[in-house]
C-alpha positions as CSV (number, residue, x, y, z in Angstrom):
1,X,64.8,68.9,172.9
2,X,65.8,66.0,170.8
3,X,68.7,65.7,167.9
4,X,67.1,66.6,164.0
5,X,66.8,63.5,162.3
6,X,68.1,64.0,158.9
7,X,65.2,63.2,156.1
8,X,65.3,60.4,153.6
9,X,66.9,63.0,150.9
10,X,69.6,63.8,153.0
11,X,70.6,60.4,153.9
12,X,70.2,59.4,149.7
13,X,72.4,62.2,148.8
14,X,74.8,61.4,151.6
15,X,75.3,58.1,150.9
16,X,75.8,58.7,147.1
17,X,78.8,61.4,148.0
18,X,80.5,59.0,150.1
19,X,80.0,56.3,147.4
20,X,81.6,58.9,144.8
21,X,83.7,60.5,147.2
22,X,85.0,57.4,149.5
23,X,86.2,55.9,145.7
24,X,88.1,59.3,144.8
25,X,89.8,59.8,148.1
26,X,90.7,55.9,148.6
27,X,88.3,55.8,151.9
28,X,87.1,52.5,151.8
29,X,85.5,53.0,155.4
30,X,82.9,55.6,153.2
31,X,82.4,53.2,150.6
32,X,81.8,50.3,152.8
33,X,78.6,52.3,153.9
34,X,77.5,53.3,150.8
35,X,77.2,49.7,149.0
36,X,75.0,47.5,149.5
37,X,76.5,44.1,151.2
38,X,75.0,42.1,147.3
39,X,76.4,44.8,144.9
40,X,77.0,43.3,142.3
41,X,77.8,45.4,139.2
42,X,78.3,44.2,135.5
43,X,80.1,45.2,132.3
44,X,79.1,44.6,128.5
45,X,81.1,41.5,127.1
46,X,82.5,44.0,124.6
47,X,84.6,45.7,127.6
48,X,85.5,42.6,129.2
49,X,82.6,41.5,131.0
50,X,83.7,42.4,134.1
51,X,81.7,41.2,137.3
52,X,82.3,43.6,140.4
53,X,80.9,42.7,143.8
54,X,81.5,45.0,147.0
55,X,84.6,43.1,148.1
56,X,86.1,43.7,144.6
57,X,85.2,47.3,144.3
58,X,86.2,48.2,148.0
59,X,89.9,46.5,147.2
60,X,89.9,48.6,144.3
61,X,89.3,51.4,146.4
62,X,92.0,50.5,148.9
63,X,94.5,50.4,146.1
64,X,93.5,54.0,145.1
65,X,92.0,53.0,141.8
66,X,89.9,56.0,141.7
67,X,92.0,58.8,143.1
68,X,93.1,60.4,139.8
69,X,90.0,61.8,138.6
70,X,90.5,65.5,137.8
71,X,87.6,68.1,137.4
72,X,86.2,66.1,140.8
73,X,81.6,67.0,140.7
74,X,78.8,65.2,141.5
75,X,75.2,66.6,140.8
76,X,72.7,64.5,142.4
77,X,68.7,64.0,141.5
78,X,66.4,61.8,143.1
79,X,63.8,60.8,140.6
80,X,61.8,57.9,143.4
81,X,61.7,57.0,146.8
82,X,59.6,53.6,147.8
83,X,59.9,52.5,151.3
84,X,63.8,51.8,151.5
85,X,64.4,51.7,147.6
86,X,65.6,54.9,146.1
87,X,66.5,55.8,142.5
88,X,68.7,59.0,141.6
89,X,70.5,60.2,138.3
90,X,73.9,60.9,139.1
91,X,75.8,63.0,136.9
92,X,80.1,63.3,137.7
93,X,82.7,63.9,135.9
94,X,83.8,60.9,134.7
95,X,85.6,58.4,136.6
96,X,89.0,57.0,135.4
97,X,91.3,54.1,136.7
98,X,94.7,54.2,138.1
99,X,95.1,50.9,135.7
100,X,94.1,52.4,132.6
């Protein structure tokens, strides 16, 4: 008998609690597997205009920028999946900075 191979929902919704969960526990090993190597994530100029690649977020992570959210959730619904390209709504309670 061979091991259960977990399906493609499984392995969406796992990786989108380790990216939401790695950043509230400070486990940059959990984030590292969740983002994508070319992340690259961007804010509106009108709140700063931030640029964010992996490297940035995951030393964000290591310095526990995340770790003070409070009513801690994640509900998690996967509208597509296309070959290796999936698209879920993610709904949390929101995320605050250490830095804010």
């Amino acid at each position: 008998m061979g091991l259960a191979m977990a399906t493609d929902q499984e392995l969406i919704r796992q990786t989108v609690r380790d990216c939401f969960e790695g950043w509230h526990d400070a486990d940059v090993a959990r984030m590292d597997r969740a983002l994508h190597p070319d992340l690259v994530k961007r804010s509106p100029a009108e709140d700063g205009g931030a640029i964010l690649t992996k490297a940035v977020m995951l030393q964000a992570c290591a310095e526990g920028e995340g770790t003070i959210a409070a009513d801690r959730w994640v509900k998690i619904d996967i509208a597509d999946v296309c070959g290796d390209i999936a698209s879920a709504v993610v709904r949390s309670a929101p995320c605050r900075s250490t830095s804010a």
